[in-house]
N, C-alpha and C positions, 0 to 999 in steps of 0.2 A: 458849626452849621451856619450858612451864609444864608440871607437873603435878598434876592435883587430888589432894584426899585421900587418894583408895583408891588411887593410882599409878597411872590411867590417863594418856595424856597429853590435853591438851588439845588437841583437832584441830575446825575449826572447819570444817561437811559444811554442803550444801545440805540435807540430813534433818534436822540439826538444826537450822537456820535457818528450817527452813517446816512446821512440821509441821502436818499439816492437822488440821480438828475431826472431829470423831465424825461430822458429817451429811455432810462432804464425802467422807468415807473411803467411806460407807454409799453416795454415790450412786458415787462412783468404783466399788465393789464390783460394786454392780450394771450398771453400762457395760460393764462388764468380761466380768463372766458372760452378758451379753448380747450380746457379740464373740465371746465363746468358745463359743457354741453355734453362731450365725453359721458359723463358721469349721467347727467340725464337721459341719455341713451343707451342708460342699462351698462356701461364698464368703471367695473369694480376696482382696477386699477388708478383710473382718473382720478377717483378719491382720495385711494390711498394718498397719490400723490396730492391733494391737495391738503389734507393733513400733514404730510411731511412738509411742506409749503409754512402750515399756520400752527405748528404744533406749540412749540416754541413760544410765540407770538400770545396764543390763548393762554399758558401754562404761566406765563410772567405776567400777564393781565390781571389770571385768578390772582395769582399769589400776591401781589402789591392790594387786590379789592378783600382778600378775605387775611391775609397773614400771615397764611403757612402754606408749603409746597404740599404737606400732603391733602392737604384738600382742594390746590389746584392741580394735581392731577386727576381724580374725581372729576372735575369738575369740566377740564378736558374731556373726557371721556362722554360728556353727557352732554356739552355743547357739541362734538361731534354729530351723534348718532342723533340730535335736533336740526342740526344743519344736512345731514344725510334725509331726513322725514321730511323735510321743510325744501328742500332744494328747487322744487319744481316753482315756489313762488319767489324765489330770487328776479330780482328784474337786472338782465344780462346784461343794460344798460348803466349801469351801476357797479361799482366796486365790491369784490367780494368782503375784503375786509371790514367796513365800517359793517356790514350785516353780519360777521362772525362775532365782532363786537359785542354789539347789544346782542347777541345771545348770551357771551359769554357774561356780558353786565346781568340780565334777566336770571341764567344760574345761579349768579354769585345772591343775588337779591334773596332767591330761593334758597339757598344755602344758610345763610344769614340767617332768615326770620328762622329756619330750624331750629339753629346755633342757639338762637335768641331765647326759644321754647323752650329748649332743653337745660338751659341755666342762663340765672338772673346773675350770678356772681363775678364779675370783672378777672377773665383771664389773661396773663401778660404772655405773649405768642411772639417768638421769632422773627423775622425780619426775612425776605428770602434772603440765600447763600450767594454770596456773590466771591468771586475769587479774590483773593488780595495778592497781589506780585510787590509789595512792599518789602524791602529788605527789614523795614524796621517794623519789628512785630510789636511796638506801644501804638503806631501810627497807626495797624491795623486794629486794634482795640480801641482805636479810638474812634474809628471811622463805623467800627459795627455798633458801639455804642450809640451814635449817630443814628445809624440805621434804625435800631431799638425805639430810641427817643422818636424819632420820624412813625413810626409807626403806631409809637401808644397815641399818640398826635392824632394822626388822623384814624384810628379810632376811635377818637373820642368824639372827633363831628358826627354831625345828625348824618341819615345815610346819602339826603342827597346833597349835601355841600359834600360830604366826603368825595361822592363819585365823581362831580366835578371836577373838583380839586386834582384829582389821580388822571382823570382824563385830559384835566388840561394843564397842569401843571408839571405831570409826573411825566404822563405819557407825549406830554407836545403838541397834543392834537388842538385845533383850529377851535375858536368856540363856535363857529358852524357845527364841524365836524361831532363838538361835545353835543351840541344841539340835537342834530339829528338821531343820535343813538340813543338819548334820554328821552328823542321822545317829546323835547321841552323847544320854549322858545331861546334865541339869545338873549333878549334881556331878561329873561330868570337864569339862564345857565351865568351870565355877567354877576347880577346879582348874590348868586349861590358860590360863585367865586369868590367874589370879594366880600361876604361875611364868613367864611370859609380861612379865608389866609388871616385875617383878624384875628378868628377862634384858634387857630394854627399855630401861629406868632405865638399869640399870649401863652398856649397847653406850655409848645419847647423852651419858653423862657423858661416857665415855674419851674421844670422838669430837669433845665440843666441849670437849674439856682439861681436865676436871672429876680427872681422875686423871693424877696426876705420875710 
């Protein structure tokens, strides 16, 4: 498991393997707003497609904030039908994404304190499934072990350096962008970063034997 400079780890995301140019974002932008008015004016369709659009996108959000696939797709399911109830106060001006977000962060929060409720005891939960195309199946054991470790990891952070962290380290996004979906300023989202990669660093050392 590597870590760059400033201590994030290196986690290697479909966001950051495709990022799209400025014209493609610009026509995606406008598809977008052009469903979401759709949709506002009563076609059921529009939605559809905008779920087919963000399905994806919310479903590997849940699953890296709570741990397991089957409770982000749940969790889909119910940032949808928030974002279908809620749609009217969308400001059209505005990207729909970073607003599907923090819904999808607000579920998972809700999810969570559940989880919390329901048992005090330390459960060790899978990692999502990611394909391995490695011909050498130790490399992929060793890469999902990886994964494992990465995950008891930021489980173990408090929940909002966790969220940070995922948002901005995992997921890529801006600390603006971490900003605005939490809610929070940047110099706490900064902040919560970097005691965050600290607590992180130190969990994966002890975890992959780095401490005797």
């Amino acid at each position: 498991m590597e870590f760059r400079p400033d201590g994030s780890v290196l986690v290697q995301t479909a966001l950051s393997m495709s990022r799209l140019s400025q014209e493609e974002l610009c026509r995606e932008a406008a598809e977008t707003t052009r469903l979401v008015r759709l949709a506002l004016g009563g076609d059921s369709t529009a939605f559809e497609q905008i779920i087919l659009r963000y399905e994806t996108r919310v479903v590997t959000m849940a699953a890296r904030l709570l741990g397991t696939r089957d409770d982000a797709q749940d969790v889909a399911q119910e940032v949808f039908l928030r974002a279908f109830k809620y749609l009217h106060r969308l400001d059209l001006q505005k990207p729909l994404e970073p607003w599907l977000i923090r819904i999808t962060v607000n579920v998972c929060r809700d999810v969570g304190r559940r989880r919390q409720r329901q048992r005090n005891t330390f459960v060790e939960i899978e990692a999502p499934e990611t394909v391995d195309q490695s011909p050498d199946p130790y490399a992929g054991l060793a890469r999902k072990q990886e994964r494992l470790i990465l995950q008891r990891a930021l489980d173990s952070l408090p929940e909002k350096e966790r969220l940070a962290i995922i948002l901005r380290d995992v997921e890529g996004l801006s600390t603006a962008e971490v900003a605005s979906i939490l809610q929070s300023s940047e110099t706490t989202v900064r902040s919560q970063v970097s005691r965050g990669r600290l607590r992180l660093k130190a969990t994966i050392d002890r975890l992959m034997g780095g401490e005797r």
